[in-house]
Residue frames as qw, qx, qy, qz and C-alpha x, y, z in Angstrom:
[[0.941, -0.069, 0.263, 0.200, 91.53, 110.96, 97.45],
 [0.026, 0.841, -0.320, -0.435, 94.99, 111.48, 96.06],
 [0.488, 0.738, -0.352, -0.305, 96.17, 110.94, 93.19],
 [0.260, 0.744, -0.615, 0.025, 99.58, 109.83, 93.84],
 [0.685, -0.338, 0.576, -0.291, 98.33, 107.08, 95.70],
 [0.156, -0.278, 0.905, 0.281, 99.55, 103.29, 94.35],
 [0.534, -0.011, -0.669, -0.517, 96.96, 101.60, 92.16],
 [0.554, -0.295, -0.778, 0.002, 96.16, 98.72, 94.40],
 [0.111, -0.171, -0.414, 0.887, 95.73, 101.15, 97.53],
 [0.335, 0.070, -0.157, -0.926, 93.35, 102.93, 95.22],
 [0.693, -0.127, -0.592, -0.390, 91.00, 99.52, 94.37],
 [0.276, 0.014, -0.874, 0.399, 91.17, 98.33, 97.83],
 [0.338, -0.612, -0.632, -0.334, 87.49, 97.34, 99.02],
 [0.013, 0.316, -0.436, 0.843, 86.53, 100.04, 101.51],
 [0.681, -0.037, 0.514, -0.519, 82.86, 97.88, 103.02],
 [0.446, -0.144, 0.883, -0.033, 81.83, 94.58, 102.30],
 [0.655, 0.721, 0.171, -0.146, 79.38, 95.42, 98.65],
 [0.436, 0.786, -0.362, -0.247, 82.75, 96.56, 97.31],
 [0.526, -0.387, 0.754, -0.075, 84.71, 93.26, 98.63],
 [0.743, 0.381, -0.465, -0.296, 85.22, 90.54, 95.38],
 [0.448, 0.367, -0.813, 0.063, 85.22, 87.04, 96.21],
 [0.040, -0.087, 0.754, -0.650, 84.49, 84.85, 98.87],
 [0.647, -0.138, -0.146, -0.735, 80.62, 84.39, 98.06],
 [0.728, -0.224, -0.642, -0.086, 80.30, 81.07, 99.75],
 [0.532, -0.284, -0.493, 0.627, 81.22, 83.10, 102.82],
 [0.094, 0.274, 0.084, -0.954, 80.41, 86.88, 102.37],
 [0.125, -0.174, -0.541, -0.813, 77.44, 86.66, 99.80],
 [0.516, -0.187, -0.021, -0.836, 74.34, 87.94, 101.02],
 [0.678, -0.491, 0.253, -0.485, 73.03, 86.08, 104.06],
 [0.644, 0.287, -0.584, 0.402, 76.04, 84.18, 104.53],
 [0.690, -0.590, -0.394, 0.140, 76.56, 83.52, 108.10],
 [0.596, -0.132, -0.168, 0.774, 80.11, 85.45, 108.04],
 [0.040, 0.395, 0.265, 0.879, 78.26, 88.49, 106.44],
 [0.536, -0.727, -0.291, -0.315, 75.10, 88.58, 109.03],
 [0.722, -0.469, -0.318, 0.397, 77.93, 88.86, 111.57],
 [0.431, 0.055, 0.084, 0.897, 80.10, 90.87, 110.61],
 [0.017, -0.542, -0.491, -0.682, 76.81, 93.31, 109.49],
 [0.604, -0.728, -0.297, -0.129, 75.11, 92.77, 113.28],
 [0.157, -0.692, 0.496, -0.500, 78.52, 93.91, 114.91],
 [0.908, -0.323, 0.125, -0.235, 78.22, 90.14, 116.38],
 [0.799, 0.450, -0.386, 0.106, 81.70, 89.43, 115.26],
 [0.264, -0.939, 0.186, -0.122, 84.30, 89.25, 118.29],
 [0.419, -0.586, 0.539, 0.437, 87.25, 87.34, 116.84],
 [0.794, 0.523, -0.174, -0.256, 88.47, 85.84, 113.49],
 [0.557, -0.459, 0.560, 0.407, 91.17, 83.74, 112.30],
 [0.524, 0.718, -0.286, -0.359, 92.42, 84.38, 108.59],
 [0.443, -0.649, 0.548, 0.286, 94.16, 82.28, 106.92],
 [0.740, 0.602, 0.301, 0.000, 95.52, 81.39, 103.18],
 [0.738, 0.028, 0.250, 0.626, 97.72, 82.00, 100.92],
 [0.279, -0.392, 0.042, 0.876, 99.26, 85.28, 99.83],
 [0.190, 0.103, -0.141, -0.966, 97.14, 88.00, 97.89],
 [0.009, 0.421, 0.905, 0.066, 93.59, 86.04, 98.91],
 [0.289, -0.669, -0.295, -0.619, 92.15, 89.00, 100.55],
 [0.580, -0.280, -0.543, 0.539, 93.13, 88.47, 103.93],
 [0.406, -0.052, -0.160, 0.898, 94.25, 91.86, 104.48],
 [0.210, -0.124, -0.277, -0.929, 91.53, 93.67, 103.07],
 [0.576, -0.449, -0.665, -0.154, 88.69, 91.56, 104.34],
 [0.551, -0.361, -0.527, 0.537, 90.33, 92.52, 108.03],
 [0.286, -0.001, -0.070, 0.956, 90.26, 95.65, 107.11],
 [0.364, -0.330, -0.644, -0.586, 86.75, 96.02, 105.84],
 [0.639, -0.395, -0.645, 0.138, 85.70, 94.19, 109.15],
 [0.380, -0.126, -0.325, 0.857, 87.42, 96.92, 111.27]]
């Protein structure tokens, strides 16, 4: 990992243990989490206000 990378770049969840927030939807057997987990996912729609997690969550998911 480099350094020089930006802070938030650096803390950005890389699977879905390191992912903060959202437990009434991601938290252990949560319906979004058994999907996402079984590869049963095969669209989403985000949506919310700026810096919810959006971005990261999609990414995660990928």
């Amino acid at each position: 990992m480099k350094q020089n990378q930006p802070l938030a770049y650096l803390m950005t969840p890389r699977d879905l243990n390191e992912y903060i927030g959202q437990n009434h939807i991601l938290g252990e057997g949560k319906m979004l989490r058994r999907m996402i987990e079984a590869d049963r996912l095969s669209s989403i729609i985000l949506f919310g206000p700026p810096g919810t997690g959006k971005t990261s969550l999609a990414r995660v998911i990928a």
